[in-house]
C-alpha positions as CSV (number, residue, x, y, z in Angstrom):
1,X,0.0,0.0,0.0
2,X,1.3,3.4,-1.1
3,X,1.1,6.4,1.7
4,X,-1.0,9.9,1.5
5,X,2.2,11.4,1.4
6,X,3.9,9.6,-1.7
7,X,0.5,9.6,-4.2
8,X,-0.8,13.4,-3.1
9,X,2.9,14.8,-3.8
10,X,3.0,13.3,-7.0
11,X,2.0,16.1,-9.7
12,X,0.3,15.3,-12.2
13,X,1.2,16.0,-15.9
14,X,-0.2,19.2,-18.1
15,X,-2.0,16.2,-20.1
16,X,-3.7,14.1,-17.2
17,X,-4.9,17.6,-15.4
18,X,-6.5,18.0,-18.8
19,X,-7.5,15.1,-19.3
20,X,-9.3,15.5,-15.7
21,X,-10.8,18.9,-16.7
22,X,-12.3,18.0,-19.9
23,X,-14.0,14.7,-18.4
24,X,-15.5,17.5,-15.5
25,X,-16.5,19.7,-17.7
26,X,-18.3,17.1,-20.1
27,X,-20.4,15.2,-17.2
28,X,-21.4,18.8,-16.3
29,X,-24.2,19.0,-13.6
30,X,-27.2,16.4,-13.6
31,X,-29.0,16.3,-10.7
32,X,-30.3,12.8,-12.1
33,X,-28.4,10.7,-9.6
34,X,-28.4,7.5,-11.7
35,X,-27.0,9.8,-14.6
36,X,-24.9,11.0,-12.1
37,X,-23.1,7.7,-10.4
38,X,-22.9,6.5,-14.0
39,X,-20.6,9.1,-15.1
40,X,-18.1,9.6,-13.1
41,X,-17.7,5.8,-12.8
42,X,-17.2,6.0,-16.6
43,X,-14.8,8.2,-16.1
44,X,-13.3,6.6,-13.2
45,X,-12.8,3.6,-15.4
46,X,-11.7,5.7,-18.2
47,X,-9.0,7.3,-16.7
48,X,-7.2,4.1,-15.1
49,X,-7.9,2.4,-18.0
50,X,-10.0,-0.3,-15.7
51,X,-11.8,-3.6,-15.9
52,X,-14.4,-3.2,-13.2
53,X,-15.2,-0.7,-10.5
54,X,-17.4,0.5,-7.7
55,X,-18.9,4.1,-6.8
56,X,-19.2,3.9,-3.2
57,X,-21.4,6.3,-0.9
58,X,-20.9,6.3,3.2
59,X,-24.8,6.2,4.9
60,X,-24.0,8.4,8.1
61,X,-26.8,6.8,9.7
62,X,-25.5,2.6,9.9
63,X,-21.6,3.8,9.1
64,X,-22.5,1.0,5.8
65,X,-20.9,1.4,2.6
66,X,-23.6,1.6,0.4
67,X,-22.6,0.8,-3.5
68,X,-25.2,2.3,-5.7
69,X,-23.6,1.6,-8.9
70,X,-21.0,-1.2,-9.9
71,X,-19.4,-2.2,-13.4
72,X,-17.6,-5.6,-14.5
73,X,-19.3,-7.2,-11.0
74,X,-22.7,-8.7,-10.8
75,X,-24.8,-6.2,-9.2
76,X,-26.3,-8.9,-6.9
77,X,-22.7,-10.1,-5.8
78,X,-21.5,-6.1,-4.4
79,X,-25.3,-5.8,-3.0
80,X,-25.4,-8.4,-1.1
81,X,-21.6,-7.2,0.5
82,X,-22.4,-5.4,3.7
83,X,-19.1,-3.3,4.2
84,X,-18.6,-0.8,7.0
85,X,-16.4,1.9,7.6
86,X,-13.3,0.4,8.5
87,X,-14.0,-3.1,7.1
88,X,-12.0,-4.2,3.5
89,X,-9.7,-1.4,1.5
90,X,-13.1,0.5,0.3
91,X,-13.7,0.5,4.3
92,X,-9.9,1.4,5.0
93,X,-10.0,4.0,2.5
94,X,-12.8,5.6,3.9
95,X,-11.8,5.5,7.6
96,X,-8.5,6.9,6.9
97,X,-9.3,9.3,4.2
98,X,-6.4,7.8,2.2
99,X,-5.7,6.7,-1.7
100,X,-5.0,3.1,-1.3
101,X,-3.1,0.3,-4.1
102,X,-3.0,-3.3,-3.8
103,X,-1.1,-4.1,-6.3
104,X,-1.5,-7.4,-5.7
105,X,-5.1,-8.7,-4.0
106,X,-3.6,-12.3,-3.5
107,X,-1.2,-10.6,-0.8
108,X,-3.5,-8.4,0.9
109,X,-5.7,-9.7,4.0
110,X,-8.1,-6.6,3.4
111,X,-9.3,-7.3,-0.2
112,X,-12.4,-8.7,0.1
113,X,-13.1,-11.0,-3.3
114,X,-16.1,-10.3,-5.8
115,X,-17.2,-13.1,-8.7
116,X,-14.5,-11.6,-11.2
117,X,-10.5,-12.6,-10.8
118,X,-9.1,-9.3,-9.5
119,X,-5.7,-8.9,-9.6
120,X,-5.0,-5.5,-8.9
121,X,-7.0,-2.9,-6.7
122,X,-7.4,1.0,-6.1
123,X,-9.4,3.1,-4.0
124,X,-9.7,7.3,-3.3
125,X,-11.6,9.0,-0.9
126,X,-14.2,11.0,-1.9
127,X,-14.1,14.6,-0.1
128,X,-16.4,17.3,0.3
129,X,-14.8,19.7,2.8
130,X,-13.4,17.9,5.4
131,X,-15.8,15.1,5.3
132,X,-15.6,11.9,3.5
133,X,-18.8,10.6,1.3
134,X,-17.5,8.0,-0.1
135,X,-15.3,6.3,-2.1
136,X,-14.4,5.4,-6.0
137,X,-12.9,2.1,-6.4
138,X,-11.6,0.6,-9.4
139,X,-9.8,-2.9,-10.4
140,X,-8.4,-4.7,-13.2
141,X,-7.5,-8.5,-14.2
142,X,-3.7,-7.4,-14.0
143,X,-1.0,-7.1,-11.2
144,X,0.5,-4.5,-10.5
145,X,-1.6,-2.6,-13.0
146,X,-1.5,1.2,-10.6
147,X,1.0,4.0,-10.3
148,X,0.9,6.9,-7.7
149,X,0.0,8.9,-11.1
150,X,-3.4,6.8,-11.3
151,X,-4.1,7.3,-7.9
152,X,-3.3,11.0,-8.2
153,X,-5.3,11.2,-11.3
154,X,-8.1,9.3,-9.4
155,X,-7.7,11.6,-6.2
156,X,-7.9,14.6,-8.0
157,X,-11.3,13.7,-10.4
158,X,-13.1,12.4,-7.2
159,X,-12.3,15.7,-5.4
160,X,-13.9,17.3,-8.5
161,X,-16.7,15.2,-8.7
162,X,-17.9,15.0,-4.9
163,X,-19.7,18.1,-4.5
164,X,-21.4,17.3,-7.8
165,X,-22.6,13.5,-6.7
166,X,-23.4,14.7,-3.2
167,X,-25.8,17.4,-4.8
168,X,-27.0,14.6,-7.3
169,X,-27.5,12.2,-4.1
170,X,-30.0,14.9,-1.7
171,X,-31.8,15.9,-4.9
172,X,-32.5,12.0,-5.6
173,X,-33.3,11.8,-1.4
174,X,-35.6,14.8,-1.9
175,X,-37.4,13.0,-4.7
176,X,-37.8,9.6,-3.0
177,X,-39.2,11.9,-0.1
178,X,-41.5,13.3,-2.0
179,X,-42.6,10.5,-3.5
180,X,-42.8,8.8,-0.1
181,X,-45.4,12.0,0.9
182,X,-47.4,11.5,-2.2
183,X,-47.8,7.9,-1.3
184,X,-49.3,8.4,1.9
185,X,-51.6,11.2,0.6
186,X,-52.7,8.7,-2.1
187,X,-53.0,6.4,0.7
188,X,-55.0,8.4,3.2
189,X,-57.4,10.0,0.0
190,X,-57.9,6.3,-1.2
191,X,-58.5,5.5,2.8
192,X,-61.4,8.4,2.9
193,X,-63.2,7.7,-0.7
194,X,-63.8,3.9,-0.6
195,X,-63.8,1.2,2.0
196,X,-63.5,-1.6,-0.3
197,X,-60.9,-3.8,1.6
198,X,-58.9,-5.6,-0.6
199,X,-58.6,-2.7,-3.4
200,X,-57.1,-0.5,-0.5
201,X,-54.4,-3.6,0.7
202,X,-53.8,-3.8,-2.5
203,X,-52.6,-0.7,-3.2
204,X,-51.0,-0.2,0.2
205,X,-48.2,-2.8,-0.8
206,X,-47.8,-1.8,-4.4
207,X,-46.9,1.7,-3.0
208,X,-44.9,-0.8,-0.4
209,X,-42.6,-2.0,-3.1
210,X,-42.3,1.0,-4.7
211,X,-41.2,3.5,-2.3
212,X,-38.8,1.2,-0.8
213,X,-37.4,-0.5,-3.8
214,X,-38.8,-3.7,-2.4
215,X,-38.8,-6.9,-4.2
216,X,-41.8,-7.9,-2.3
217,X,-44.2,-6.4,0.1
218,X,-46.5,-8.4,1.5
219,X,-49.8,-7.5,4.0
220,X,-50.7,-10.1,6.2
221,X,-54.5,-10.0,8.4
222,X,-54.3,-11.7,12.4
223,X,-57.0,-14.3,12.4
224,X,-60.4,-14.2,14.7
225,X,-58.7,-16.2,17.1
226,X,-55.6,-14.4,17.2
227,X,-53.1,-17.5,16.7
228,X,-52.6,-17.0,12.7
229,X,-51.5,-14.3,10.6
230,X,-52.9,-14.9,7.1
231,X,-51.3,-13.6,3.8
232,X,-54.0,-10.6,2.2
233,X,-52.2,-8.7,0.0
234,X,-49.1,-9.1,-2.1
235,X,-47.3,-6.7,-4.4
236,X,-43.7,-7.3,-6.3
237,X,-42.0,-10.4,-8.3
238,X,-43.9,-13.0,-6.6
239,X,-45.3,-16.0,-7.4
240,X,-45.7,-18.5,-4.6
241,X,-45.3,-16.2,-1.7
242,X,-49.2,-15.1,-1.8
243,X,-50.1,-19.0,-1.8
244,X,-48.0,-19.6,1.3
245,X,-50.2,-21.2,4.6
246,X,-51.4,-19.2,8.0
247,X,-48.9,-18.0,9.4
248,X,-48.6,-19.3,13.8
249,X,-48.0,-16.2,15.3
250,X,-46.3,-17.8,18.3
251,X,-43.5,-19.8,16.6
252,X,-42.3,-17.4,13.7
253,X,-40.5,-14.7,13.2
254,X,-42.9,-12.1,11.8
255,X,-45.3,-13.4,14.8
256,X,-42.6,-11.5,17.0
257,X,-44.4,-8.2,15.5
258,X,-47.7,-9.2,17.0
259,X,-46.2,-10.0,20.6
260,X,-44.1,-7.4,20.9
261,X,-45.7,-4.5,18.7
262,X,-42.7,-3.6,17.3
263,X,-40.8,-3.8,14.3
264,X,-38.7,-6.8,13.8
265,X,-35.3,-6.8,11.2
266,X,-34.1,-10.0,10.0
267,X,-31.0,-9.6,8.1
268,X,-31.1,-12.7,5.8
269,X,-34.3,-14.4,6.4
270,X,-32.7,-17.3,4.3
271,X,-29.8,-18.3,6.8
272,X,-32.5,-17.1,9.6
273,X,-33.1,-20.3,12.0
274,X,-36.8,-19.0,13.4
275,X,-38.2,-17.9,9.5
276,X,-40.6,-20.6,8.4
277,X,-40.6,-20.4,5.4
278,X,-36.4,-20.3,4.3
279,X,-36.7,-22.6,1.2
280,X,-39.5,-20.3,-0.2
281,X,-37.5,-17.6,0.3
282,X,-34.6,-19.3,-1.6
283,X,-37.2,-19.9,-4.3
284,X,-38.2,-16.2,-4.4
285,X,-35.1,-14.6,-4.3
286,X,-35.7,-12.9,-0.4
287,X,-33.0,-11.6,1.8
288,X,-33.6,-9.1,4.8
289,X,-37.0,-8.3,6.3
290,X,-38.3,-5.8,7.9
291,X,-41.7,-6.5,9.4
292,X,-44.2,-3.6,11.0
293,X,-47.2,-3.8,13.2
294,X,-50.5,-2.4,11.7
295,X,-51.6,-0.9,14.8
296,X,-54.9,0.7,15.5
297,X,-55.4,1.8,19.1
298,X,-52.8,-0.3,20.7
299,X,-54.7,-3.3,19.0
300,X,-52.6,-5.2,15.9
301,X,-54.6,-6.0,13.4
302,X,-52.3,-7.6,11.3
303,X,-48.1,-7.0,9.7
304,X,-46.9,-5.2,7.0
305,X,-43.6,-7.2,5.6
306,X,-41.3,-5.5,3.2
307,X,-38.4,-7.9,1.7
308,X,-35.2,-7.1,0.0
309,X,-33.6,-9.1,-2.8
310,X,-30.0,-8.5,-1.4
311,X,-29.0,-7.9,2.3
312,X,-29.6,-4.4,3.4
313,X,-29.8,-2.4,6.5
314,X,-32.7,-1.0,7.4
315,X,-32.7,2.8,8.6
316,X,-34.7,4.9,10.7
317,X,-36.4,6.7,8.1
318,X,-37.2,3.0,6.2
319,X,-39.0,1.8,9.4
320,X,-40.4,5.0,9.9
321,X,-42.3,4.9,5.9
322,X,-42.8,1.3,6.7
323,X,-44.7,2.2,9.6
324,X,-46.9,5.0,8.1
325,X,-48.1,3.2,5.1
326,X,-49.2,0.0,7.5
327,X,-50.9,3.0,10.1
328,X,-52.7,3.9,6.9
329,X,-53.7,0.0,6.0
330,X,-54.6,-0.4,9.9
331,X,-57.4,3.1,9.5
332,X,-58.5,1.4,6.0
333,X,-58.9,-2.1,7.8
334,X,-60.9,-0.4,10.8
335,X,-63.0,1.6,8.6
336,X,-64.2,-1.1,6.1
337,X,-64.8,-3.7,9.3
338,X,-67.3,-0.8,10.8
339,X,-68.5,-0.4,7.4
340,X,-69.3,-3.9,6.7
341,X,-70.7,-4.9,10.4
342,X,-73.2,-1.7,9.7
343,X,-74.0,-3.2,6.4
344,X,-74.8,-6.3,8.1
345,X,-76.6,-4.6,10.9
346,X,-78.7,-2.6,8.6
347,X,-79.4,-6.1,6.4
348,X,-81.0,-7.5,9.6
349,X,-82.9,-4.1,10.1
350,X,-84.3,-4.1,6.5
351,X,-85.2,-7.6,6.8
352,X,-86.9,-6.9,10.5
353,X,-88.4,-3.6,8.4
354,X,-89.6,-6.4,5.5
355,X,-91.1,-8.8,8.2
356,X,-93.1,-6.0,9.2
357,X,-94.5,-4.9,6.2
358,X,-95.4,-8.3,5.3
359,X,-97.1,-8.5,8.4
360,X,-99.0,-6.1,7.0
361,X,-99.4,-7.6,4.1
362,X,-100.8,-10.5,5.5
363,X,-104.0,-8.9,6.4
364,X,-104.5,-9.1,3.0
365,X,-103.9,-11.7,1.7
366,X,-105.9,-13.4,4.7
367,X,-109.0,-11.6,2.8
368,X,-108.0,-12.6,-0.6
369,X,-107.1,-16.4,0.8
370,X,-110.6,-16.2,2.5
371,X,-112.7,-15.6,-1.2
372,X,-111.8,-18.2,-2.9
373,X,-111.6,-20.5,0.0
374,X,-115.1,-19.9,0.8
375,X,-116.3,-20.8,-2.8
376,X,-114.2,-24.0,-3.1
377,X,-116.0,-25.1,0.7
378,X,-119.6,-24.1,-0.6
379,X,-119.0,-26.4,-3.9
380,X,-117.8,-29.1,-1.7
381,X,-120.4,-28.8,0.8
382,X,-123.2,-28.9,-1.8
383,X,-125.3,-32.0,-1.4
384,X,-125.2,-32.2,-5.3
385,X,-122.9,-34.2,-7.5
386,X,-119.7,-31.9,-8.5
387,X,-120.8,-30.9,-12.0
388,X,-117.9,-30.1,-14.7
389,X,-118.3,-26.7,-14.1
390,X,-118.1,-27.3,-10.6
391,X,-114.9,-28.5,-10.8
392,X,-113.8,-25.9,-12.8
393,X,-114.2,-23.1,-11.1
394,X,-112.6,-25.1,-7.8
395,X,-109.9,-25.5,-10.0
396,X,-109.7,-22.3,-10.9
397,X,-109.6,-20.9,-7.2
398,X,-106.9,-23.2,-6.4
399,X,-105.1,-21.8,-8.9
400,X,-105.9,-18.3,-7.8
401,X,-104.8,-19.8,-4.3
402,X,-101.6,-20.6,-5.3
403,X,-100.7,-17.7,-7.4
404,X,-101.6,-15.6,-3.9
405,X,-99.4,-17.6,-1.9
406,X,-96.7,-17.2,-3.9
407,X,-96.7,-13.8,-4.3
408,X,-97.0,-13.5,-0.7
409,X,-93.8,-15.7,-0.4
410,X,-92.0,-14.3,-2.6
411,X,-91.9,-11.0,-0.9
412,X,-91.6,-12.5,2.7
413,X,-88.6,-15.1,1.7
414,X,-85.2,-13.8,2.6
415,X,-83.6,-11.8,-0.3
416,X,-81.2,-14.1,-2.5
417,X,-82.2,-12.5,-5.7
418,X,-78.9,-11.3,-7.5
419,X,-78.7,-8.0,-9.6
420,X,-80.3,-8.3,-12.6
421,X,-82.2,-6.5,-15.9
422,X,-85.8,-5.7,-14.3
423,X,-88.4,-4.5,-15.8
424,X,-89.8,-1.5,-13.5
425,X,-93.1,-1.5,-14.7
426,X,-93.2,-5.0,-13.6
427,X,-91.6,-4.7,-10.4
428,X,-94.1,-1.4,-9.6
429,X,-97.2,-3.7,-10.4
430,X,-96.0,-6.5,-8.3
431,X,-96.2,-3.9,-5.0
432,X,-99.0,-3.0,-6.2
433,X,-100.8,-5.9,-6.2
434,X,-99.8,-6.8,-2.5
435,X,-101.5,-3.8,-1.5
436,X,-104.5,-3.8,-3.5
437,X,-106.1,-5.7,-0.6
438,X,-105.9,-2.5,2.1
439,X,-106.3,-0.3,-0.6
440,X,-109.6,-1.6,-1.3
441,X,-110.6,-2.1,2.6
442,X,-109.2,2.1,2.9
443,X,-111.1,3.3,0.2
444,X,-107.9,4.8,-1.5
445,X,-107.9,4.7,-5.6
446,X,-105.1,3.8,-7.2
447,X,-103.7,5.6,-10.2
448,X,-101.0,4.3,-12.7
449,X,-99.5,6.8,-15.0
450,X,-97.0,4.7,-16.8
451,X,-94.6,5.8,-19.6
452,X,-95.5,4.2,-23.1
453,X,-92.4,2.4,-23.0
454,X,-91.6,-0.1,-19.9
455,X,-88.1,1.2,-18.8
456,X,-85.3,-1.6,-18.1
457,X,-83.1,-1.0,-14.7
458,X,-80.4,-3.0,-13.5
459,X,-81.3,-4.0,-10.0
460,X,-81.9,-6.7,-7.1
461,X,-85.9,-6.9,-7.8
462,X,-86.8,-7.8,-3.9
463,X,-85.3,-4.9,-2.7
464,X,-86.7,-2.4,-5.5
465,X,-89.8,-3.9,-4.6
466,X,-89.3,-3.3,-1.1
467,X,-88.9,-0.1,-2.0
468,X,-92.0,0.8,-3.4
469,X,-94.3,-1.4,-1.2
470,X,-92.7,1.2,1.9
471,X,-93.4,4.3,-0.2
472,X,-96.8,2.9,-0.9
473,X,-97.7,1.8,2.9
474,X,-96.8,5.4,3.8
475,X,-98.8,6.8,1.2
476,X,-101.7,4.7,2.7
477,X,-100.9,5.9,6.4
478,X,-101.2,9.5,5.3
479,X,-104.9,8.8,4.0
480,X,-106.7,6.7,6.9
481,X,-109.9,8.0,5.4
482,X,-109.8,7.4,1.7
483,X,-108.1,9.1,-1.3
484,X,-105.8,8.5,-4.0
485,X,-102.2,7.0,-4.8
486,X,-101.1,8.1,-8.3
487,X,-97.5,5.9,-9.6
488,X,-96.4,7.5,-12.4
489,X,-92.8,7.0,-14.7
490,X,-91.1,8.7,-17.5
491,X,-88.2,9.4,-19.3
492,X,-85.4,11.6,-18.1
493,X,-82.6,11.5,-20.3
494,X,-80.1,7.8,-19.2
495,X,-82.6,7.9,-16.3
496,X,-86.2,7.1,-15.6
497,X,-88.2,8.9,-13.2
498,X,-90.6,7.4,-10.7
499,X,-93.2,9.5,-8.9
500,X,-95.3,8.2,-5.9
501,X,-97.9,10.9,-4.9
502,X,-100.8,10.8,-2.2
503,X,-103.5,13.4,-1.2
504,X,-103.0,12.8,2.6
505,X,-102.1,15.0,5.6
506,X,-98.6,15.6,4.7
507,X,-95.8,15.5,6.2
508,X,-94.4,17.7,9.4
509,X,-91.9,20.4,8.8
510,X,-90.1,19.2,11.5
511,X,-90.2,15.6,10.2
512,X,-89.1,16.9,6.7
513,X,-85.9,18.4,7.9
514,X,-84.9,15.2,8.5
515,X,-87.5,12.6,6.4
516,X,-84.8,10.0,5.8
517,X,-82.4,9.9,9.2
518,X,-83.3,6.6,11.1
519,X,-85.5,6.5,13.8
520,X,-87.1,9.7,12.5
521,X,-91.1,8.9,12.6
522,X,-94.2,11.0,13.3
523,X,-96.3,7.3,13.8
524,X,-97.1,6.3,17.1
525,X,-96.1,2.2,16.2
526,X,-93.0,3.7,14.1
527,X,-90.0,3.1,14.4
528,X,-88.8,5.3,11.6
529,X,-86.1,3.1,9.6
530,X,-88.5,2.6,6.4
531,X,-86.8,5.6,4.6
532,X,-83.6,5.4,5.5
533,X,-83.6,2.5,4.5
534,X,-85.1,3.3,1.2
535,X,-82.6,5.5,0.6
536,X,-79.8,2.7,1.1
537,X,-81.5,0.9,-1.4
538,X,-81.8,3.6,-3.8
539,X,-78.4,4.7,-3.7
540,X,-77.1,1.1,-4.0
541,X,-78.9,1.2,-7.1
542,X,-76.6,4.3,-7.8
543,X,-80.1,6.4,-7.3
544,X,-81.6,9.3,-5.9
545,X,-85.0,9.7,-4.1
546,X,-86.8,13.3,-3.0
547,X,-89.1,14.4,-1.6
548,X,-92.1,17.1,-1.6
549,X,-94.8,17.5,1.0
550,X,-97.5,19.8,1.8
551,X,-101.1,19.9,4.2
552,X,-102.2,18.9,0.6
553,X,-100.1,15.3,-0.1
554,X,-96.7,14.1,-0.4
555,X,-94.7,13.2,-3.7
556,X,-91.7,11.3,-3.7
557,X,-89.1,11.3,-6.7
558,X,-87.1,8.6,-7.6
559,X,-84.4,8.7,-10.2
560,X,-82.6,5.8,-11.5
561,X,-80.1,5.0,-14.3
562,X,-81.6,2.9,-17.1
563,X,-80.1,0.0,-18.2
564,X,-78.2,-0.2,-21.2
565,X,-79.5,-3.2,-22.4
566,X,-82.8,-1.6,-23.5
């Protein structure tokens, strides 16, 4: 090894300090870092005429070398190399802020050996001020291929050249930064507009791999019972790690994150005795871990993983991105678990809401069961011989029977019924006709004004239905003495229009201010969940429903999109 003395005395020639200043003045100033690293290794290469070589940045934080651009080695040999200050020449170089020459690697305990057959090796300190960045490294196949010149030369371009990749390196930080704050906006919008679970995981790890050039980041749920985590999400060059089993949260490593609530680093999950799943990792190409809790509360709902293709250390700023994107997975799980146990609530209360109205319903169909009933027991009770007639018309109101049972089933059954082309016209009639019974006993006339042609909606028929049998058992309350309903549709454009108007008592103004909150009701026996949950029904149906009321009726107004398969 040469000393600091003996290669920064030597001067260098007119031609190599012009040499240096035209290569300078030619890679000029990108603030690209990538562009950046790129050329001055060129020209490191270039100017000591070089087989292979390394650019070499210090991270202040871990005191690692980190190598963000190698030529003539196989990037995944040097990134897998974990070298800190101190440790091999690069390290020696660095910690002494001194050129170094091993003009022979066989003979030099501190040369650490890459997948290439170096024979000869060089290393300058890169300087800003009085601090040391990093280092440029350079080898060839040759012994004793390096004079002090070359490592003056070398010196003197990476002096040059240090402000320049230093500014390069904080604008490419300030980018990844920003990129990293754009994320979690993205995130944190995406977490406030939708609550559909598995889009929102979804993108959560994609960011994941993204923002921390991961090769895969994976999202993982804690099961009901607490004793599995189980994979939800994946994102990055995977192919069996989404298929992998449950996960035992007591006997693995990523488990440690749900005892602890902490983040756990594994440095080669590979070599890593407590990782379950090593030989998958082989198979995928994984190498250090670092697993986060998705905490909501003090409560872990689950682990966000992120997995390197090389060994790499961790920093405080990785965890702490790590740890904001899975706080932003933990809000989104919350959210859609409140929203789907009120979806399921409010399925029970529309149900409850449908047994009622078909308790009402029942009344009458216990008058229209009774009709036809009595004739078929008068025919059978007749002393005379059942005539062909006779049997005929029992027939007949068996028939009749049968079709009113079935109705009357078909609206009582729990809802199955999948989304569908329905014909609204149809679906209007059908309510219709389970009321006719109480609007015949009320004395209140019904009107249909129907557009000339029957409009076509996509929709769940049972709950459209429900729909308008509410609207028209409201209607009814608001004339207990008679009067009439009046359904009327037409066209508005993509949409049709649907119009339920009564000549009752009308509605309260202080009812009206808030007609479709739940529990809102001016009936004595109300509860006051009908139109709200009309209004969940409509608006599934991408929908909207008004409403108009004076001491002289009520008119409600509801818009849906028509079908395009008219």
């Amino acid at each position: 090894m040469k000393s600091l003395s003996s290669i920064e005395s030597v001067r260098l020639p007119r031609r190599r300090q012009a040499e240096i200043d035209a290569l300078v003045r030619s890679i000029g100033f990108p603030l690209d870092p990538d562009s950046m690293y790129s050329s001055v290794l060129d020209g490191a290469l270039t100017l000591t005429q070089s087989d292979a070589g390394s650019l070499v940045l210090v991270d202040e934080e871990t005191r690692i070398l980190i190598i963000p651009l190698t030529k003539g080695f196989s990037e995944e040999t040097v990134r897998n190399l974990k070298i800190g200050v101190g440790e091999g020449v690069i390290g020696w170089v660095v910690q002494h802020d001194t050129p170094m020459i091993v003009p022979d690697t066989r003979f030099e305990p501190r040369f650490i050996a890459g997948d290439i057959d170096v024979r000869s090796e060089m290393a300058v300190p890169m300087r800003l001020g009085e601090v040391v960045i990093g280092s440029l490294d350079v080898n060839t196949l040759h012994p004793e291929a390096f004079s002090d010149e070359d490592a003056r030369t070398l010196l003197e371009f990476a002096t040059q050249m240090a402000p320049r990749v230093q500014n390069a390196r904080l604008f490419g930080e300030t980018q990844q930064r920003a990129e990293v704050l754009h994320a979690l906006f993205d995130i944190g919008k995406s977490v406030s507009q939708t609550l559909d679970l598995e889009l929102l995981l979804n993108r959560v790890v994609q960011h994941a791999v993204h923002i921390m050039e991961a090769r895969i980041a994976a999202l993982s749920l804690l099961s009901e019972d607490g004793l599995e985590l189980v994979t939800s999400a994946v994102a990055g060059q995977s192919h069996g790690y989404a298929g992998k089993p449950p996960l035992p949260v007591s006997k693995s490593r990523i488990g440690e994150v749900i005892r602890t609530k902490l983040p756990v680093v594994v440095d080669d999950v590979q070599r890593d005795g407590r990782y379950q799943f090593a030989d998958l990792a082989r198979q995928e190409g994984l190498r250090s871990l670092l697993a986060v809790p998705l905490l909501f509360r003090d409560n872990v709902l689950g682990v966000l993983s992120i997995y390197k293709g090389h060994r790499h250390v961790f920093k405080r700023e990785e965890v702490s991105i790590t740890t904001s994107l899975a706080d932003q997975a933990a809000i989104a799980i919350r959210n859609a678990r409140l929203y789907n146990r009120l979806m399921n609530l409010e399925e029970q209360v529309r149900r409850l809401e449908k047994i009622g109205t078909a308790g009402e319903v029942a009344i009458g169909f216990a008058h229209e069961v009774r009709n036809p009933l009595t004739v078929i027991k008068m025919l059978l009770d007749s002393a005379i011989p059942l005539m062909d007639d006779d049997r005929s018309v029992i027939s007949a109101e068996v028939n009749r029977l049968a079709a009113i049972v079935e109705q009357y089933l078909g609206y009582a059954k729990p809802d199955a019924t999948r989304w569908q082309t329905v014909s609204l016209h149809e679906t209007i009639r059908s309510g219709i006709r389970l009321l006719e019974p109480r609007a015949s006993r009320q004395e209140v006339d019904i009107a249909i004004e129907f557009a000339e042609s029957a409009p076509i909606v996509l929709a769940n028929p049972t709950q459209l239905e429900q729909v308008f049998v509410n609207l028209f058992l409201n209607a009814m309350d608001a004339m207990p003495k008679g009067g009439t309903l009046t359904v009327e549709t037409g066209a508005a454009g993509s949409s049709v229009k649907v119009r339920v108007r009564d000549t009752g008592v009308g509605i309260p103004p202080e009812i009206q201010a808030r007609l479709f909150e739940p529990f809102n009701t001016s009936k004595d026996n109300g509860v006051g969940l009908g139109l709200s949950i009309v209004r969940r029904i409509v608006g599934d149906h991408q929908g909207q429903i008004e409403a108009v009321s004076s001491s002289s009726g009520t008119c409600f107004t509801i818009t849906l999109p028509l079908s395009s398969r008219q």
